[in-house]
SEVORO-122203 format. One record per atom (N, C-alpha, C): residue in one letter; y negated, x, z negated; chain. Coordinates in Angstrom, 1 decimal. Each point is the difference from the previous one (the first is absolute). Layout:
<site r="a" c2="Y" c1="X" c3="Z" c="A"/>
...
//
This chain:
<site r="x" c2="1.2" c1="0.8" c3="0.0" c="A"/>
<site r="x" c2="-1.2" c1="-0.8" c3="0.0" c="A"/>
<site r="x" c2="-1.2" c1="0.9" c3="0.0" c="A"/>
<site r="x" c2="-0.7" c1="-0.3" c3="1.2" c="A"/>
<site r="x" c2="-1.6" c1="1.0" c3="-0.3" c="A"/>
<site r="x" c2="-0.7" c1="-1.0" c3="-0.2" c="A"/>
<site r="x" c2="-0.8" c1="0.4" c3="-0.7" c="A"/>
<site r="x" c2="-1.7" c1="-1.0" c3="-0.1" c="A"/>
<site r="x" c2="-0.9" c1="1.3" c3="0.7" c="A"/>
<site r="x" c2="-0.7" c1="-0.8" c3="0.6" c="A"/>
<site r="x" c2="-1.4" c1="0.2" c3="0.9" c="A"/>
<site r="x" c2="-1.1" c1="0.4" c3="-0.9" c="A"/>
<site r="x" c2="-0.7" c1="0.2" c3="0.4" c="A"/>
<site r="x" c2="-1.2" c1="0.4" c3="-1.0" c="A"/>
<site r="x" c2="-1.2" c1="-1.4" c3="0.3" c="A"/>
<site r="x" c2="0.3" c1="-1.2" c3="0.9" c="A"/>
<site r="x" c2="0.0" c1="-1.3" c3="-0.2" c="A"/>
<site r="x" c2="0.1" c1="-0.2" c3="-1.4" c="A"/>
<site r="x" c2="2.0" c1="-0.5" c3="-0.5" c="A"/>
<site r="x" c2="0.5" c1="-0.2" c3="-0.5" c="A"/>
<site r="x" c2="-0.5" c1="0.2" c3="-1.4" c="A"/>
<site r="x" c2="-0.2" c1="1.8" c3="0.0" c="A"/>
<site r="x" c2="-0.1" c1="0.3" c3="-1.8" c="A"/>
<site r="x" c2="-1.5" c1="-0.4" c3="-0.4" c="A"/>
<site r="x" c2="-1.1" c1="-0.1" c3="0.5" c="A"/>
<site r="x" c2="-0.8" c1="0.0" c3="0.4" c="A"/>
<site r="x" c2="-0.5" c1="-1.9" c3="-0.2" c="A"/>
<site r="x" c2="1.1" c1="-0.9" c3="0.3" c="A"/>
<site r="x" c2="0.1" c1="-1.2" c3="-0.6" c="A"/>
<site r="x" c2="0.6" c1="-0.3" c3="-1.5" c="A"/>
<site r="x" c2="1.2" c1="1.2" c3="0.0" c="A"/>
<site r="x" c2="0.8" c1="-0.3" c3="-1.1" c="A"/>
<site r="x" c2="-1.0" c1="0.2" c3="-1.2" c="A"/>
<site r="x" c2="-0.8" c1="1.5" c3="0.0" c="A"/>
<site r="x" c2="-0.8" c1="0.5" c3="-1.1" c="A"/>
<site r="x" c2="-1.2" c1="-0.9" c3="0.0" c="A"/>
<site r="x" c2="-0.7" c1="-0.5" c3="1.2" c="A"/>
<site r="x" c2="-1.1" c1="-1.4" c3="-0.6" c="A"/>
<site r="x" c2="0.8" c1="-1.3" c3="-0.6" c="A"/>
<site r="x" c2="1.2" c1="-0.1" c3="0.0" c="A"/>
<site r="x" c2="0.3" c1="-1.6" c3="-0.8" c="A"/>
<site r="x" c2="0.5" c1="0.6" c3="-1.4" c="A"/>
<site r="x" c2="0.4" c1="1.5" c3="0.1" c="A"/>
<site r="x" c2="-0.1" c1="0.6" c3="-1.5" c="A"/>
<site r="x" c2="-0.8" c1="-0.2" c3="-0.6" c="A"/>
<site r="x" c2="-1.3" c1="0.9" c3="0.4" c="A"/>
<site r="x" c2="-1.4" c1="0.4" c3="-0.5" c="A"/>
<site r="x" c2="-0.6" c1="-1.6" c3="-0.9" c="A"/>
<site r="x" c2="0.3" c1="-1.0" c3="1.4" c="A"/>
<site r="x" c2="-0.4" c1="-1.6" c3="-0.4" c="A"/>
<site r="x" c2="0.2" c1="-0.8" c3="-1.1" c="A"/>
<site r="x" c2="1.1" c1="0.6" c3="-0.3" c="A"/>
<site r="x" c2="1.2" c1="-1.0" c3="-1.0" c="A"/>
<site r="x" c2="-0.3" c1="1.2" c3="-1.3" c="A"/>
<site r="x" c2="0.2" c1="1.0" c3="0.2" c="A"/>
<site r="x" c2="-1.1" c1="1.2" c3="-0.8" c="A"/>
<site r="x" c2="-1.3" c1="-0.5" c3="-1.0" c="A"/>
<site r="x" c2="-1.0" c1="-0.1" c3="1.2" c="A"/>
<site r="x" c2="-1.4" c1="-0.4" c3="-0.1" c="A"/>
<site r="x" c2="0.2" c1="-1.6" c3="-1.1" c="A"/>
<site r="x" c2="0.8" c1="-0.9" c3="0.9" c="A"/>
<site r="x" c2="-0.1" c1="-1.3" c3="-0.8" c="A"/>
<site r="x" c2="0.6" c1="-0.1" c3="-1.0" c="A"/>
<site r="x" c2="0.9" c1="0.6" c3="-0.5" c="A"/>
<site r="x" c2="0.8" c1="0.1" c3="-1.7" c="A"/>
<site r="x" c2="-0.9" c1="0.1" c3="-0.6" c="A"/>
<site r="x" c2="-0.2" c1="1.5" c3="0.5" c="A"/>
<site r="x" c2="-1.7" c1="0.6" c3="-1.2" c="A"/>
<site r="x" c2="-1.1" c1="-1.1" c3="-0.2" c="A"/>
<site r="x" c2="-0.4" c1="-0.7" c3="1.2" c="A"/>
<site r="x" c2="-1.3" c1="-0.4" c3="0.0" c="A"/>
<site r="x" c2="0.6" c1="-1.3" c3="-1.1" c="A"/>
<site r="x" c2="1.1" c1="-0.5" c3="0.4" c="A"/>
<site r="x" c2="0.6" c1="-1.3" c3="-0.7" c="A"/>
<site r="x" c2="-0.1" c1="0.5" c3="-1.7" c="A"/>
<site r="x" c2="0.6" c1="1.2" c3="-0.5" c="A"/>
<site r="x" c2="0.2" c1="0.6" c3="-0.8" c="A"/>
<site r="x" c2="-1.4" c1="-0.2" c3="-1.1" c="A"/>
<site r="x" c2="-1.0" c1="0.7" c3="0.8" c="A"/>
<site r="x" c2="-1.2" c1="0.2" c3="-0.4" c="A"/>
<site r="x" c2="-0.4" c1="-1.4" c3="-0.3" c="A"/>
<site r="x" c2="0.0" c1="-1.4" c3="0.8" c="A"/>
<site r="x" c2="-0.4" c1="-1.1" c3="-0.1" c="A"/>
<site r="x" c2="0.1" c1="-0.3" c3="-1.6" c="A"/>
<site r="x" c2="1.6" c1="0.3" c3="0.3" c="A"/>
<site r="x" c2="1.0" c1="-0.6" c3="-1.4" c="A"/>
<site r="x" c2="-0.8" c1="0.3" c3="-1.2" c="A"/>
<site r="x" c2="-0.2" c1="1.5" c3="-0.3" c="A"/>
<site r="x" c2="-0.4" c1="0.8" c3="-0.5" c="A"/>
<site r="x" c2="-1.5" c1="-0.9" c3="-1.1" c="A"/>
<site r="x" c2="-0.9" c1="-0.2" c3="1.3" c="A"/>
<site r="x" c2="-1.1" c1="-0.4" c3="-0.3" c="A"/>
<site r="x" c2="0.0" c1="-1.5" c3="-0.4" c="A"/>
<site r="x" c2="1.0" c1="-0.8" c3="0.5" c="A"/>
<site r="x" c2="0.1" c1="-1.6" c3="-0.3" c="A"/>
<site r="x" c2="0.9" c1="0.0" c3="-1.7" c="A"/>
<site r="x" c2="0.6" c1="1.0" c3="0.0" c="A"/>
<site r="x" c2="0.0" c1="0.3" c3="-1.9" c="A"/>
<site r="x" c2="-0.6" c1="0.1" c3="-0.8" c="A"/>
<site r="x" c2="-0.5" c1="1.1" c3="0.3" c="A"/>
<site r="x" c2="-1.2" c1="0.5" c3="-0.9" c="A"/>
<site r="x" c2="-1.1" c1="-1.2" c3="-0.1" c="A"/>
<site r="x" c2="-0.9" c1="-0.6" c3="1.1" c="A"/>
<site r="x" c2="-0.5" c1="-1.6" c3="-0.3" c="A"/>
<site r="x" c2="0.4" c1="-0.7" c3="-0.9" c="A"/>
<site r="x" c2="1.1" c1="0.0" c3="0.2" c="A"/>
<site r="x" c2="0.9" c1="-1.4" c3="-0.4" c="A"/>
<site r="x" c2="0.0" c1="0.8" c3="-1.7" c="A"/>
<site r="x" c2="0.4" c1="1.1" c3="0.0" c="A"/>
<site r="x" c2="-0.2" c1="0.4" c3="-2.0" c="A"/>
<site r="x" c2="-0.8" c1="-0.1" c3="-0.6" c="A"/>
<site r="x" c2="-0.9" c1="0.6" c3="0.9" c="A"/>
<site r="x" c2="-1.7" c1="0.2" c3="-0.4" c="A"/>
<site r="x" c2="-0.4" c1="-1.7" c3="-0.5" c="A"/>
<site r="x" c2="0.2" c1="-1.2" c3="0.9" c="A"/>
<site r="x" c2="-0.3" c1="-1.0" c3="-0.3" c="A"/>
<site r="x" c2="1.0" c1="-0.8" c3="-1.0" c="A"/>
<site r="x" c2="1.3" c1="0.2" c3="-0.2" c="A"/>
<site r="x" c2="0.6" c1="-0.3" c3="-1.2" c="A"/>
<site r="x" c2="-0.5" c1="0.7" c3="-1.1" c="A"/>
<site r="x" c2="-0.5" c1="0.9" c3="0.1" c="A"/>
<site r="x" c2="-0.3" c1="0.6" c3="-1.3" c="A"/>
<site r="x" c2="-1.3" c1="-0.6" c3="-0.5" c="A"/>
<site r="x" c2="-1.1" c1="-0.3" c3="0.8" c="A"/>
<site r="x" c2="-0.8" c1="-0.6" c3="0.1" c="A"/>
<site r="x" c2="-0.2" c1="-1.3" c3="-0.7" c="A"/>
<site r="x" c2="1.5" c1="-1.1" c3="0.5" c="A"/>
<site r="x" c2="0.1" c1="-1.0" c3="-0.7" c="A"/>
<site r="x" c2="0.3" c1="0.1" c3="-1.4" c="A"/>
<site r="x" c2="1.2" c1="0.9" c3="-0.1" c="A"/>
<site r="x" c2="0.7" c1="0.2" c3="-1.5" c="A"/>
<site r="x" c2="-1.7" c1="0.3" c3="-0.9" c="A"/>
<site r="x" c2="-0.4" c1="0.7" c3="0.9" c="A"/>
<site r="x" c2="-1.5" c1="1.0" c3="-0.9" c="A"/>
<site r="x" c2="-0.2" c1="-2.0" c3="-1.0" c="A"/>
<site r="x" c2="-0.5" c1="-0.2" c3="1.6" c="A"/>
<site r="x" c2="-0.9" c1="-1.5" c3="-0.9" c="A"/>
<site r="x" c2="0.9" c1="-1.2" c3="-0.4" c="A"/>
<site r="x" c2="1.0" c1="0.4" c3="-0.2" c="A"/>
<site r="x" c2="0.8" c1="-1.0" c3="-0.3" c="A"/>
<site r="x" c2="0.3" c1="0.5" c3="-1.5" c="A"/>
<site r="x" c2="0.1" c1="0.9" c3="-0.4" c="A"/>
<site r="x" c2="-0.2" c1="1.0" c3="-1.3" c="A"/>
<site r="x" c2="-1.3" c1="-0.4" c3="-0.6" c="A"/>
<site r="x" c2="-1.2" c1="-0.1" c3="0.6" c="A"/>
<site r="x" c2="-1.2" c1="-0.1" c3="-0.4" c="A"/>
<site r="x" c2="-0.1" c1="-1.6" c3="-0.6" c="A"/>
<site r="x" c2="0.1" c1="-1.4" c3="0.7" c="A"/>
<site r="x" c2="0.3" c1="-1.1" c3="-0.2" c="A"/>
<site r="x" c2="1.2" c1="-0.2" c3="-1.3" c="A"/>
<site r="x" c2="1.0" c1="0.6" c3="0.2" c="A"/>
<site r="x" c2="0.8" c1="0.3" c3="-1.2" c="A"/>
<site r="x" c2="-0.7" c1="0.3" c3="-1.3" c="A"/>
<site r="x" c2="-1.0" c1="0.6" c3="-0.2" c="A"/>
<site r="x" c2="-0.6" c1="0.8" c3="-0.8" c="A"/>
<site r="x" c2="-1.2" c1="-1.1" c3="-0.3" c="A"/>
<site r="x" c2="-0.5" c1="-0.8" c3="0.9" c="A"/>
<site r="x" c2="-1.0" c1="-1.1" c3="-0.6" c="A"/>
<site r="x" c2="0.9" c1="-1.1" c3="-0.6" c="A"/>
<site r="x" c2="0.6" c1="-0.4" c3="0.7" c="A"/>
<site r="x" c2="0.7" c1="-0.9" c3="-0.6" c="A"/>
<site r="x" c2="1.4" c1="0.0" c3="-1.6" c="A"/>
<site r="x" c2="0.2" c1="1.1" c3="0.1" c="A"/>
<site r="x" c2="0.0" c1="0.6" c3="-1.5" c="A"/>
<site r="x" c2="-0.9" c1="-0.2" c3="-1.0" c="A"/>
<site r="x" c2="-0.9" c1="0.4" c3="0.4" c="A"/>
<site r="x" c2="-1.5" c1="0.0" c3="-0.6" c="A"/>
<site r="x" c2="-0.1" c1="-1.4" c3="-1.0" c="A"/>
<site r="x" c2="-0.3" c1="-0.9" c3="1.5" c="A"/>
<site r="x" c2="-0.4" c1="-1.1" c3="-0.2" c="A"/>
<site r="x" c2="1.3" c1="-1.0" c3="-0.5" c="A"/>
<site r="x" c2="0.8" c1="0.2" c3="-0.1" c="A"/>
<site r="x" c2="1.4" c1="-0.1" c3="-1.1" c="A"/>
<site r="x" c2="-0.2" c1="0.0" c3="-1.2" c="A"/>
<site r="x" c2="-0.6" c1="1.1" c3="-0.2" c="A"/>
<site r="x" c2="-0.3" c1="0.7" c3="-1.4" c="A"/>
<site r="x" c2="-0.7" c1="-0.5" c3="-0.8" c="A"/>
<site r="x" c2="-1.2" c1="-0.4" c3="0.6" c="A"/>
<site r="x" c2="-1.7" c1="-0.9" c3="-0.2" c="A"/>
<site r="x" c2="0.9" c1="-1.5" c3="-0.1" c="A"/>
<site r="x" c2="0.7" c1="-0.2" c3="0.6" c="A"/>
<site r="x" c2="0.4" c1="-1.5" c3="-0.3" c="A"/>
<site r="x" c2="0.7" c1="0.3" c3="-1.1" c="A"/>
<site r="x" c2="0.8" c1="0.3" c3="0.1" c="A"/>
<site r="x" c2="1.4" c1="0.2" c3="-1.8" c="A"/>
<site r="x" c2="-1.0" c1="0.7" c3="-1.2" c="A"/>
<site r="x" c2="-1.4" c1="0.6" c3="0.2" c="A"/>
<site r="x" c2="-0.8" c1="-0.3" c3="-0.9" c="A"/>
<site r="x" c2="-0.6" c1="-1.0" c3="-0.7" c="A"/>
<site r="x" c2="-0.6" c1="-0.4" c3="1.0" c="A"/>
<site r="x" c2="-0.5" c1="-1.3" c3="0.0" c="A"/>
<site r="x" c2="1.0" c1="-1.1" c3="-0.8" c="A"/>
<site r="x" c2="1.3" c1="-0.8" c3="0.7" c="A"/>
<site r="x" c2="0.5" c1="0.1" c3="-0.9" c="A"/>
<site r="x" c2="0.3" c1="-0.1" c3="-1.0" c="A"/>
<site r="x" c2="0.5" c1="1.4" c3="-0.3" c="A"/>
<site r="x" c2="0.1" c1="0.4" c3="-1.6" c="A"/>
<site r="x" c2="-1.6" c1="-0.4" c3="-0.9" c="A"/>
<site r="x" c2="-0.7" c1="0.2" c3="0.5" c="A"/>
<site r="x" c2="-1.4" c1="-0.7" c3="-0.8" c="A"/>
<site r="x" c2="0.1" c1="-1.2" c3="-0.5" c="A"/>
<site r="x" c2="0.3" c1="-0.8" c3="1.3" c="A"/>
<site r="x" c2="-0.1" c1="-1.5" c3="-0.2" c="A"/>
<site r="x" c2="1.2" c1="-0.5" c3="-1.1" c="A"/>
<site r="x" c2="1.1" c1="0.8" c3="0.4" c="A"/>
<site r="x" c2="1.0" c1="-0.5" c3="-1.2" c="A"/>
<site r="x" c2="-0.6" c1="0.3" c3="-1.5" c="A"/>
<site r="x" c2="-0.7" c1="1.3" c3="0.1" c="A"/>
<site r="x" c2="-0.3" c1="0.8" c3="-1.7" c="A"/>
<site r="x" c2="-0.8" c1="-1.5" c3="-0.3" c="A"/>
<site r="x" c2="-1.4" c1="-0.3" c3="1.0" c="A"/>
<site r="x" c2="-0.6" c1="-1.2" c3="-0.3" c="A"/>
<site r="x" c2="0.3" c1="-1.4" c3="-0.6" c="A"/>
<site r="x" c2="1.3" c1="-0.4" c3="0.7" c="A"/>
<site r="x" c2="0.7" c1="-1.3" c3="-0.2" c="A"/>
<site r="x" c2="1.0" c1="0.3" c3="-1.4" c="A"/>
<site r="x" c2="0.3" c1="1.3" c3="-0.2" c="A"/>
<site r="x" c2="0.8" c1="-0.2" c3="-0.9" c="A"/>
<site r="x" c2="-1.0" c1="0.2" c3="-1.4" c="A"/>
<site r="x" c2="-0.8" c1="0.4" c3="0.4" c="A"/>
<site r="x" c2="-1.4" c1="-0.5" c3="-1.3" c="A"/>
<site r="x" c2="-1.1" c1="-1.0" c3="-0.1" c="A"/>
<site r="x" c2="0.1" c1="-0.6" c3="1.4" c="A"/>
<site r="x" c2="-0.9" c1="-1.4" c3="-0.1" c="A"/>
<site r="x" c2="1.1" c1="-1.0" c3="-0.5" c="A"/>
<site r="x" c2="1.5" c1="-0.1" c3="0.4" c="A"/>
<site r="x" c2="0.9" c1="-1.5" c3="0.1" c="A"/>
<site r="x" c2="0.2" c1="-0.2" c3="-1.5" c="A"/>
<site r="x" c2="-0.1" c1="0.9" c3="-0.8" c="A"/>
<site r="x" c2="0.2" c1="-0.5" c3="-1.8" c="A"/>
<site r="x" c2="-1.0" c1="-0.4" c3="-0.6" c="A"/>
<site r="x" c2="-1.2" c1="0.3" c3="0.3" c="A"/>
<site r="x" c2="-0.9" c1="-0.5" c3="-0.4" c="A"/>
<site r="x" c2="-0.7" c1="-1.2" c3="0.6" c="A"/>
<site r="x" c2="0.6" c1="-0.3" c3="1.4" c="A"/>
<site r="x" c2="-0.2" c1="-1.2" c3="0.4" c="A"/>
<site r="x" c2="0.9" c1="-0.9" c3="-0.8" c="A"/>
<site r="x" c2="1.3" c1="0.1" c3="0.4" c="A"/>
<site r="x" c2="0.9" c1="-0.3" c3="-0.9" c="A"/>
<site r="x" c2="-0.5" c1="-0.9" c3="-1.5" c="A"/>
<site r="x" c2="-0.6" c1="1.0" c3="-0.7" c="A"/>
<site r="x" c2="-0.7" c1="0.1" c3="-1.4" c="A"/>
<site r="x" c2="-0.9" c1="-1.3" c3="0.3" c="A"/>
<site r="x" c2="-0.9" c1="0.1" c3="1.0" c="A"/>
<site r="x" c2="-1.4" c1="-1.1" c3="-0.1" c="A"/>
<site r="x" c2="0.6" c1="-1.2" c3="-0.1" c="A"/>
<site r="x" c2="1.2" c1="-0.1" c3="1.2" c="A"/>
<site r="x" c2="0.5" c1="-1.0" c3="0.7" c="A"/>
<site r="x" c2="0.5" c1="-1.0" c3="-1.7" c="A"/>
<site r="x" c2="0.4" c1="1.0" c3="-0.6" c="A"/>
<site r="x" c2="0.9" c1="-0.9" c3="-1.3" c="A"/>
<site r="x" c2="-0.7" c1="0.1" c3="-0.9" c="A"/>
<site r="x" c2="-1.2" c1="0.2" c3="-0.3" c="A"/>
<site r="x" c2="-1.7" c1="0.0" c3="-0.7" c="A"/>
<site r="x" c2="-0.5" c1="-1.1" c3="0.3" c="A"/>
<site r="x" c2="-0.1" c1="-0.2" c3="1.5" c="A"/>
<site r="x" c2="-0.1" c1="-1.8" c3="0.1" c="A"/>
<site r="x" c2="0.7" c1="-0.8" c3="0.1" c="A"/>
<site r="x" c2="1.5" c1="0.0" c3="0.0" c="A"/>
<site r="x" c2="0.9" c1="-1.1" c3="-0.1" c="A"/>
<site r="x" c2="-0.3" c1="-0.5" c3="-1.7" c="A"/>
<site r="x" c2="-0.1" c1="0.9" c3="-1.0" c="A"/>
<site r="x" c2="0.0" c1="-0.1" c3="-1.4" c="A"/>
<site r="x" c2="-1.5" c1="-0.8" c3="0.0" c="A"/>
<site r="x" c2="-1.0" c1="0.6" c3="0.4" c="A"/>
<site r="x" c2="-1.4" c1="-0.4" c3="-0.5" c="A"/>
<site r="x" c2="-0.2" c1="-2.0" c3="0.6" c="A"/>
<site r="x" c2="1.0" c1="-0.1" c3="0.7" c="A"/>
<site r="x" c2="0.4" c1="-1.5" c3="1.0" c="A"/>
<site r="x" c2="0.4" c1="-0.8" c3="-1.2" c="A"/>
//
């Protein structure tokens, strides 16, 4: 079998081609990653951050809360108290 200098001359441009487009595909890849982390990370960032208000504001409520109970469990006896202050004074 001889090849021509036609021949090799086609063989080595559909090499070079298939060559060229792996890499270039390669490189695509490459960069459609990196975006894609860069922007997950991005989310996690603020999704971390919202986590972190909403903790917060958890916090500020279960205070709150705990206030209003400390409140009621020192207003309800002495309501209590009036309530049967005027059933007697009746």
């Amino acid at each position: 079998m001889e090849f021509g200098l036609k021949d090799l001359l086609y063989i080595i441009s559909i090499v070079v081609s298939a060559l060229i487009s792996f890499l270039g595909t390669r490189h695509g890849i490459k960069e459609y990653v990196r975006d894609k982390h860069d922007d997950l990370k991005d989310q996690i960032y603020d999704l971390k951050i919202k986590l972190q208000e909403h903790k917060a504001k958890d916090d500020l409520q279960q205070q709150v809360i705990e206030q209003i109970g400390k409140q009621m469990n020192e207003l309800i006896p002495k309501l209590i108290s009036q309530l049967e202050d005027k059933k007697v004074r009746k």
